[in-house]
Structure formats: C-alpha cells, structure tokens
VEXZA-683766 format. One record per residue: residue in three letters; x, y, z of N, C-alpha, C in turn. Coordinates in steps of 0.02 Angstrom, whole numbers, plus 50000, padded with zeros to 5 digits. Layout:
alaXYZXYZXYZ...
***
This chain:
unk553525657246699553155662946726552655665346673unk552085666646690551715668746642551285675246653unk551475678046599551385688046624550645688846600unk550625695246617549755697346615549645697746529unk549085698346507548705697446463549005704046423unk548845709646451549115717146422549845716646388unk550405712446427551005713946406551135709846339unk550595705946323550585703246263550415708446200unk549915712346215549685717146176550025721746154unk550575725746150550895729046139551665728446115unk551915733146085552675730746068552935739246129unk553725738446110554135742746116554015749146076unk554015754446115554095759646074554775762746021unk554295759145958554895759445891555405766345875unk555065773445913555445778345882556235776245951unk556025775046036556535772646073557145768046059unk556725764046007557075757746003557595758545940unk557325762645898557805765845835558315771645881unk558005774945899558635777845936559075775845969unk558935772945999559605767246040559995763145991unk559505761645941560135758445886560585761845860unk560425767945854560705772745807561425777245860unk560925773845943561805778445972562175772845982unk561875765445979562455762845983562665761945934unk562615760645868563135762545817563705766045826unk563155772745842563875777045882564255776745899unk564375772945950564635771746022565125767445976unk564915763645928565495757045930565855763845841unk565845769645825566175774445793565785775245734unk565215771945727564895774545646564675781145643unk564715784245605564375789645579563735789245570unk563285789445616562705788645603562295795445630unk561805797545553561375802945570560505800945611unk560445803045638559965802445671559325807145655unk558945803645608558145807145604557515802745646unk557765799245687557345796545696557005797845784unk557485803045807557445804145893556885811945872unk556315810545928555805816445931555935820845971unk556705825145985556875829846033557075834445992unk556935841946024557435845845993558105845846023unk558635847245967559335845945959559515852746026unk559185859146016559265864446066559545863446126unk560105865246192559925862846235559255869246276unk559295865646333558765870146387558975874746391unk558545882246384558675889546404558965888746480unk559465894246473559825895646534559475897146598unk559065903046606558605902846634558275895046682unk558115891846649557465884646658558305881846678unk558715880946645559505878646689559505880146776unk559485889246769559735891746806559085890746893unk558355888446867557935889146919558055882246957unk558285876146912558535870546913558875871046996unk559585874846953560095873747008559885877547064unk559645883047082559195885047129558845881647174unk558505879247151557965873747170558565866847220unk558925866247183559495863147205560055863247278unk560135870647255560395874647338559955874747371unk559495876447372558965878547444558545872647445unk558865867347427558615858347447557815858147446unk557945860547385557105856847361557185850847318unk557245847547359557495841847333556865834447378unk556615835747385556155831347435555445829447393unk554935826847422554355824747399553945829647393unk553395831447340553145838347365552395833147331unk551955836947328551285834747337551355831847254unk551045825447241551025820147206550725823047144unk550185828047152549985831247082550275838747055unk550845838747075551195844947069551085850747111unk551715855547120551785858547172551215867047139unk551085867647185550775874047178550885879947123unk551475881147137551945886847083551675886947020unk551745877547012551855875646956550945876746921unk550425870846938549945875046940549765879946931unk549715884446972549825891246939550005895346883unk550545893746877551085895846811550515890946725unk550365884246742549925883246707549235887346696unk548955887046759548015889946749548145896946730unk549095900246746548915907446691549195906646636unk549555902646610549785900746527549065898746499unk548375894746521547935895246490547695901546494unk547735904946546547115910046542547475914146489unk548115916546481548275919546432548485920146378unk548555912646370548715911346266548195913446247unk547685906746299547045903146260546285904946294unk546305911446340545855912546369545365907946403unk545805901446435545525895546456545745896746509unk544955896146555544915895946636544885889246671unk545495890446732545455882646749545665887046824unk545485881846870545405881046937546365876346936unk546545876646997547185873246997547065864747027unk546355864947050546135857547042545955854446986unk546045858046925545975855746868546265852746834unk547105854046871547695854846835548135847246878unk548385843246828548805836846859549545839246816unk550065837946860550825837946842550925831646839unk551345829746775551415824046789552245821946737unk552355815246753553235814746712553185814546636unk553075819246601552945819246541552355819546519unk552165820746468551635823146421551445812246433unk551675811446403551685803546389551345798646448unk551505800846510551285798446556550575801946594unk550655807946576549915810346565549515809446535unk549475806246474549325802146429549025794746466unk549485792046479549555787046506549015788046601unk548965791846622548585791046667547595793546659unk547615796746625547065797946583546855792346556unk547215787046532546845780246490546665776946556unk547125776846596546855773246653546375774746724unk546295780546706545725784046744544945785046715unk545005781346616544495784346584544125778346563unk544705773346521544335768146494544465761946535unk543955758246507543625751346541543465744846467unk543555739646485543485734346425542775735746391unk542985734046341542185736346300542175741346267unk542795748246305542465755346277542995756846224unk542725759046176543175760846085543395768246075unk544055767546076544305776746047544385779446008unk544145783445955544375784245902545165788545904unk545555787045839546025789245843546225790945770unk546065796645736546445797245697546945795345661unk547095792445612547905790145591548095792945527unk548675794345519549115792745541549315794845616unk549395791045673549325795445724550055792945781unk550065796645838550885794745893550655785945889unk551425784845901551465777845908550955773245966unk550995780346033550765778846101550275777746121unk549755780246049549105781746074548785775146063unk548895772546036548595764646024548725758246097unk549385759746088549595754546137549155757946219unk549215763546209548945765146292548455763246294unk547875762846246547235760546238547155754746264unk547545749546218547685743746231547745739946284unk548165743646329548415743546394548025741546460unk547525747346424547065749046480546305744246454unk546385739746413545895735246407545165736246346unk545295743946332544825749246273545145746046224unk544735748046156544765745846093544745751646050unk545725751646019545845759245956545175756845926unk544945761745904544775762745830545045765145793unk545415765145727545855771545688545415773145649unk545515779345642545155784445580545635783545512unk545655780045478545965781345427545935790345390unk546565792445379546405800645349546765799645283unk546865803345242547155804345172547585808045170unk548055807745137548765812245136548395817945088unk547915816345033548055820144959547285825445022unk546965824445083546595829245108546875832645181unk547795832345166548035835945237547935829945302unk547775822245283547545821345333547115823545401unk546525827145365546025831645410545405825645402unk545315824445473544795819445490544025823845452unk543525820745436542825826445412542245822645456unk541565824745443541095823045497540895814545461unk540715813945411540785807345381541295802745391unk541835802145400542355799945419542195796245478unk542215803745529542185802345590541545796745610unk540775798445574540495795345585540335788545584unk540795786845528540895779945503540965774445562unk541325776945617541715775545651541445775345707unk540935777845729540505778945801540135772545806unk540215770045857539625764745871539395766845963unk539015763145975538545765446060539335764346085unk539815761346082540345759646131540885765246122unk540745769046071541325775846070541405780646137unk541955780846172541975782346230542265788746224unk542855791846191543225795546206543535796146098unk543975802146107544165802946015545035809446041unk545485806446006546235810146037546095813945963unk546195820945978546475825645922547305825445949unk547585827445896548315829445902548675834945854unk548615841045886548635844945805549095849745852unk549745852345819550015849945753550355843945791unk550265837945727550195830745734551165830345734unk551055823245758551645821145751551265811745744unk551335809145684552015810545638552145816745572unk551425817145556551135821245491551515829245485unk551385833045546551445838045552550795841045532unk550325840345524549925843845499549555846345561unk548885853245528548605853245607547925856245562unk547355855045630546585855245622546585863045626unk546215863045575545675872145566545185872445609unk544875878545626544305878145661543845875645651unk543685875645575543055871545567543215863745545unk543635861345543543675854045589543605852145644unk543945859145687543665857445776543265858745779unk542905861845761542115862545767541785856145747unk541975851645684541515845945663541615842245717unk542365841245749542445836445798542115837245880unk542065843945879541605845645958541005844645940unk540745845245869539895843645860539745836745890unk540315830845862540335825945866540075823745932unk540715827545966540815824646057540185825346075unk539875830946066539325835446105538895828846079unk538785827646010538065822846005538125817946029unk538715814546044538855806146041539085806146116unk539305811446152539355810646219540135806746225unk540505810646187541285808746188541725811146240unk542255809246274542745813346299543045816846244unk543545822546231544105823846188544785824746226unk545165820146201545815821146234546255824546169unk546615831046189546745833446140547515835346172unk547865831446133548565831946130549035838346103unk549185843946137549555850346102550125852146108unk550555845046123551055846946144551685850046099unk551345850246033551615852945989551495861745967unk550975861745997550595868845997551005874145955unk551765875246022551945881445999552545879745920unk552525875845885553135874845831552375873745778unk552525877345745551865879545689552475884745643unk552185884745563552515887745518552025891545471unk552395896445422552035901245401551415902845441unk551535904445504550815912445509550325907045538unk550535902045531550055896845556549875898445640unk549145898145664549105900045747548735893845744unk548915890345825548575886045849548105887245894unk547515882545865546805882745895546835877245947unk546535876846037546565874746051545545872446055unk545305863646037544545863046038544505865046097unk544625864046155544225867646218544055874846215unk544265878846177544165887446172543485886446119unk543295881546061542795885046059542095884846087unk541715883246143541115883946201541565881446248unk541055883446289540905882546368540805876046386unk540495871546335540025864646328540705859446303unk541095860646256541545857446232542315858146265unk542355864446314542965863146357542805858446417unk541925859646450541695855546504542045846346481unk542005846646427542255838146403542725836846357unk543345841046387543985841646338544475843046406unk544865837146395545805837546434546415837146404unk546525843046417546995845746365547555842746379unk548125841246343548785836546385549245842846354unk549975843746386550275849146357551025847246388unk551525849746383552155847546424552615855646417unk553205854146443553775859146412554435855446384unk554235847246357554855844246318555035849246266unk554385848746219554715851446141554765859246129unk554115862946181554325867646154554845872046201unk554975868146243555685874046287556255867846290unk556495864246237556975858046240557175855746314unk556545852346341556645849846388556465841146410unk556585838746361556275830546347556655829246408unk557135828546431557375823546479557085825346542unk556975831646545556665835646638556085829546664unk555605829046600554925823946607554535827546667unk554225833646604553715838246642553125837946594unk552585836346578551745836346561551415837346627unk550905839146572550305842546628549615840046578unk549245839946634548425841246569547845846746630unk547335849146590547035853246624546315850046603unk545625849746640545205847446618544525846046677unk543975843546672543685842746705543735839446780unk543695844646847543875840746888543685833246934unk543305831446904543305825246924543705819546895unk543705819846828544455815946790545005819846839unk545155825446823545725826746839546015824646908unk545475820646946545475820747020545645812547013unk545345809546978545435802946959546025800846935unk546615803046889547175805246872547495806246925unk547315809846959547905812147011547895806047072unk547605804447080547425797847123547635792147121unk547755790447031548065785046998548985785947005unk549055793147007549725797046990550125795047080unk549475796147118549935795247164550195787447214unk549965782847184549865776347185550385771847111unk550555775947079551025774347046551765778147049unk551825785847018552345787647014552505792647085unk552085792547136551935798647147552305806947143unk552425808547162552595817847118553095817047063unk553075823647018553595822746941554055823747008unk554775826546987555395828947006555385834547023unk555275837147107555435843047130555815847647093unk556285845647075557035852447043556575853646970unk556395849246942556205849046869555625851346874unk555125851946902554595855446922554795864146940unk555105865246982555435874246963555605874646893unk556005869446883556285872446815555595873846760unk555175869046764554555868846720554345876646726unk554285880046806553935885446808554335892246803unk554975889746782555315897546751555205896846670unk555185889446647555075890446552554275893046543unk553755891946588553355893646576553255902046594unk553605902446635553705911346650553935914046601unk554335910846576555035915246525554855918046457unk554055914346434553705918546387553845914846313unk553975917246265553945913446199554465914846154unk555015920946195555625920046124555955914446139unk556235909746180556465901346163556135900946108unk555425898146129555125891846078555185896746025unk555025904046008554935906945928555795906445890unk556375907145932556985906745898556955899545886unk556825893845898556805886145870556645886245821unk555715887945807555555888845750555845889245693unk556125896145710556375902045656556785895445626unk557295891345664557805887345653557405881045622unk556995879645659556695871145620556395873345559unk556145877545537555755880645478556385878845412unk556845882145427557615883245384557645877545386unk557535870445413557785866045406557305860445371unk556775863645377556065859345364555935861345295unk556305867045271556075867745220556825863445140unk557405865245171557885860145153557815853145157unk557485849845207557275842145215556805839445166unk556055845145156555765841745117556025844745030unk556305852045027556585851144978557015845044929unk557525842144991558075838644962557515831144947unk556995828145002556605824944990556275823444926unk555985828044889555505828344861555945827544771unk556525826844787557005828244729557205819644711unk557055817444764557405809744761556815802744707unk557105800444687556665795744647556295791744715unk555595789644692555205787144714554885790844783unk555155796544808554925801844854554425805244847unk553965807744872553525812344902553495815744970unk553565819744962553415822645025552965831045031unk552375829545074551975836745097552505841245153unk552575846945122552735852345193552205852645233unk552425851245304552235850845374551725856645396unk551385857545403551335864345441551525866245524unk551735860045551552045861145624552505855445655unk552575854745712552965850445747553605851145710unk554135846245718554745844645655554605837145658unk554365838645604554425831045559554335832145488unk554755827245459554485825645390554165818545383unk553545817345329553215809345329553175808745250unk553775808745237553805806545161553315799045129unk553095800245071552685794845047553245790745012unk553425784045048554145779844994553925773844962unk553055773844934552795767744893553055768144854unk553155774144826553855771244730554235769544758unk554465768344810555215763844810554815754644829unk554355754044812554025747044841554335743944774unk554345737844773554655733944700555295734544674unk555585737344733556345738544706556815733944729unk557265733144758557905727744785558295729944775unk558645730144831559435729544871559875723344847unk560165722044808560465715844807559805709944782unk559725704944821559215700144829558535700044873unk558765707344915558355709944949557665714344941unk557045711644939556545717144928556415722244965unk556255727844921556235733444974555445734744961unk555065731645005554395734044986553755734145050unk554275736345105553775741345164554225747145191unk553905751645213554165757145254554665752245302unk554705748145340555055744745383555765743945356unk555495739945281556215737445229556565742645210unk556205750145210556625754645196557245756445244unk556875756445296557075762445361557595755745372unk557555750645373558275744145400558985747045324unk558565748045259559005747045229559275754745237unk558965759145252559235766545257559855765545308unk559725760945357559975763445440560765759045405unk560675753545366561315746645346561635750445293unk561645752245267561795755045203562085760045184unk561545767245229561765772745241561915777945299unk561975772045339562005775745429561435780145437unk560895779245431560255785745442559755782345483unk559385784045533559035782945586558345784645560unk557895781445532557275783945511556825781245540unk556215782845552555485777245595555195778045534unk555035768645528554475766145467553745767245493unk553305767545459552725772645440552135765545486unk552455759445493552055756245524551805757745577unk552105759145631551825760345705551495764445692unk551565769745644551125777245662550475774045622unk550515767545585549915771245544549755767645473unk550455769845445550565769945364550845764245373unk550695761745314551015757845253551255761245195unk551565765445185551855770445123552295777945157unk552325776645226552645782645240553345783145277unk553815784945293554395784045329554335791745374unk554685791745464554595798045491555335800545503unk555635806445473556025809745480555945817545521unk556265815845580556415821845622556985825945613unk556815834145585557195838045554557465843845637unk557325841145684557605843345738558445842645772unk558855842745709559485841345719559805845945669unk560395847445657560605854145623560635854845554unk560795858945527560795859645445561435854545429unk561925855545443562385853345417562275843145423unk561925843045477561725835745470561255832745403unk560615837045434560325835645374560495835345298unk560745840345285561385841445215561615833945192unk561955834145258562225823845240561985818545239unk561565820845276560885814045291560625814445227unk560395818645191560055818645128560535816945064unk560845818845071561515817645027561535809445026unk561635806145087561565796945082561165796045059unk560485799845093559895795245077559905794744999unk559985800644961559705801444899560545795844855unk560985795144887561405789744844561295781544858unk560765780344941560565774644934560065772544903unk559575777644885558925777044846559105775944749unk559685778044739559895776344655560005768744670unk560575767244703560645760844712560075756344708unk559595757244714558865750644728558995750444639unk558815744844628558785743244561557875739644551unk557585741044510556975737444463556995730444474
***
C-alpha cells in the first residue's frame, strides 16, 4: 500500500508519545515523574463539571451546528470585547476540538504549495508539521535565548521572501515561556501590514503569565492589524480542561467562513456537553485560572531554582505558560557508561532509563541545547523529580 506524500513528512507528536511512555511505565509499577505532559495537574472547576452534567440531563447530547453552538459564540465575542476590547461579529467566531485543531483547520483553509510561514523558534512542536501537512513551507526564525527569544524587525526580515504567506506569534510561548512586548508586536504588525502577511497568533497561554506580567493580544493594536490577525484561544490550560477539546479562533470572516466549512466536512461540531461546559468556564470569570497561577508560580520558581543548581544546567525564569527550557549543552561530552550523552534527545532517554523522569528533548521544538520540563504537576513531585535529576546528572562522567 502506498500512502500519500504528506504522511511521509511528519513524525508523531513527541510531547504524546513521551507521555504514553511515561504512563506506561506506570502501569507496569515504576515510579515515574512526569514533566513531560502539557496539562495542568488541576482538575476542572466544579462549576464547568456541573454545566457538563446539566447539559447531560436535559439531553443535549445531539448534533448542534458544526461551527459551534450559539451560547458558546457569544460567551466568546464577549470575553473579547471585555479582556481585550476586541470586536467580533459571532460569524467571526469558529468552535472547534481543541486549540490544536483550530490550528489545524486554519492551515488548511490558508496555505497552498509554494506558500512559506514564518515561525519563530524555538517554537510548539505542531506548528511545523501542520505546515507541512498542508503542502506550505516552515520557515523558522531562529531567536536567541541570551535576547528572551524575542523575534526583532531584522530577524524577521531576513526571512521574508515574495512567497511569505502568513507568520504564527505565540506568546506566552510554549516551549520557552517567554512572551512579546508591545513593541515587538508592533515590529511584527509593521511587518504583516508591509509584506501583506496573515498573523496567526496563538494565546492559548494568555491567562498563566508571572510577576505583573499582562498579556498583549497583536490584534488590539489597529483596526488594520486585527482586519489580518486570527486569534486561536481554547479553555484546556487556562480552566484545566485539556480532555473536554474546546478551541476557538476569532478573525476575519471570510477565513473564518472557510474554516468552518473545512470543520464541517471533517469533524463536524466539537462535543455538545463540552461545549456548555466551555460556556460556564468562560462565564465563571478569572479566579480558577488566577488560583493556578498563584500555584504554578510556587512551583516555577522551585523548578528553575533546583535547575539552575545542577552541573551543566541553565535555565531562564519563564515569564508564562508552565514550562521550564533548560539549556543542557554542558552536559554534551559526557557519558553514561559507554554511552554518549551529547543531544537533548540522549538526555531526555537517559533521564526517562536511569531516573524515571519524563522530559521532551529540545529537538522537535527547535533546539539543539534545550530539554522541556512541565512544572504543571505538584510540589512534592517536582521536589523528587529534581532530586533524581540532579543525582543522574553527577553520575555522567568526562
């Protein structure tokens, strides 16, 4: 049998595929800590539980219109109008099974062979392969750890040719954690505006930001730069709801119409029940996501503490999402036994064999020098997780 051209292009998504290793360890009794799954540990507010089972009794349980049900809509075009003073029509607005798959229908409503994306890197595993997928050509932006990884207008320009179609911000980033100032979104809407870019701007991290930090969304600053900006957004991370598989994006309606068209010819509607539930977390306002914080902060700041203590470690504090992206090139030239340890890959196998720890190597995202640790699991884990890591890292010998 011989499969299409695309399924050659791509691998498995590595943070999935470490997680599953790491529960089946489990499963067969290891002690294995897990930094390597992108959920919060939280479960779902009671509430977003409770609209669930509701939704449940009074048998809404059926097909409801393929680009999300009305409510829901709604409950979005006023979460923009009132974070972010962003006006949207509810034809603007696509529901869809995850942030990811909103993602994913946007590539295939936008690009065509020939057309080039820029993409920032270190950047999500997803954003490349969807490119790919859909027959477009990544471009990566290479960024610098020692400049915040903040893309600049030189950079960016390096990188433009007549075939630049579209450019993904993602702030606050995952894997980095870091996130864009205004006057980076500003260099990057100058950009769009001259070169005639889409911006797909990924926020699904928006509300988990630290110290005082507020998130800027690029469509707020003109009229001219939201006209050509689709915003993607979900309620996985910030109301712990990864499994519901609720994203949305808001944006120009003719994409958005194009999207929804694709949406209904593939998945058609997210999940009735999970769709209420979406529109009570979005009702329910912001003490959930601010008590997480409060909690991932305490933990983000012990992670890269205990991090930054270990031989051959580096690590920048985050300014959002939960992650840590430690720099582990001093550990390049070292060995395990007979074993070299000298990629992010060789680390994260010998972390997971050695010391039961679930880590994603820095390859998919990007790096060659970085490993991704998700501090979205409890103190007392992390405590131990760091505790191995830092007695498998003496062990490497010269």
């Amino acid at each position: 049998m011989k499969l299409a051209a695309r399924a050659g292009r791509i691998l498995p998504s590595p943070t999935l595929g470490i997680t599953a290793t790491a529960k089946a360890m489990a499963a067969q009794g290891l002690d294995v800590i897990d930094f390597a799954s992108g959920e919060p540990d939280f479960d779902t507010p009671e509430p977003v539980k409770a609209a669930a089972e509701a939704a449940i009794r009074a048998g809404f349980t059926k097909y409801t219109a393929s680009s999300g049900i009305d409510e829901l809509k709604s409950a979005i075009v006023d979460k923009f109008q009132t974070e972010q003073g962003l006006q949207y029509e509810k034809s603007q607005v696509l529901v869809s099974c995850g942030a990811k798959h909103t993602l994913y229908n946007l590539a295939q409503a936008l690009f065509d062979a020939g057309d080039e994306v820029l993409i920032p890197s270190p950047f999500w595993v997803s954003y490349r392969d969807q490119v790919l997928l859909n027959d477009a050509t990544p471009v990566l932006v290479e960024t610098s750890e020692d400049s915040g990884y903040a893309v600049t207008r030189a950079l960016l320009e390096a990188h433009l040719t007549s075939r630049s179609k579209a450019i993904i911000v993602n702030s606050p980033s995952n894997p980095t954690g870091a996130t864009y100032d205004r006057a980076t979104l500003e260099v990057i809407a100058d950009i769009a505006l001259r070169h005639d870019l889409v911006v797909i701007s990924d926020e699904i991290y928006e509300k988990i930001l630290y110290d005082g930090a507020q998130h800027i969304s690029i469509a707020t600053l003109s009229p001219e730069i939201a006209a050509r900006t689709v915003v993607v957004n979900g309620v996985s991370k910030a109301y712990a709801m990864t499994g519901w598989r609720i994203g949305y994006a808001a944006g120009p309606k003719p994409l958005i119409t194009a999207m929804a068209d694709i949406q209904s010819q593939s998945t058609s509607n997210p999940t009735s029940i999970s769709q209420k539930a979406a529109v009570a977390a979005l009702r329910g306002g912001d003490v959930f996501p601010r008590q997480m914080v409060v909690e991932f902060d305490r933990r983000r700041r012990l992670m890269v503490e205990r991090l930054n203590k270990m031989p051959g470690v580096s690590c920048r504090m985050p300014a959002g999402a939960f992650y840590a992206f430690p720099n582990i090139a001093g550990l390049f030239q070292r060995r395990h036994g007979q074993t070299p340890i000298d990629t992010p890959a060789a680390v994260a196998t010998y972390l997971l064999k050695d010391a039961q720890i679930a880590v994603v190597p820095g390859e998919p995202f990007g790096s060659a020098s970085h490993i991704r640790l998700s501090y979205a699991t409890g103190m007392e884990a992390i405590a131990r997780g760091m505790d191995r890591m830092e007695a498998a890292l003496k062990k490497l010998t010269s």
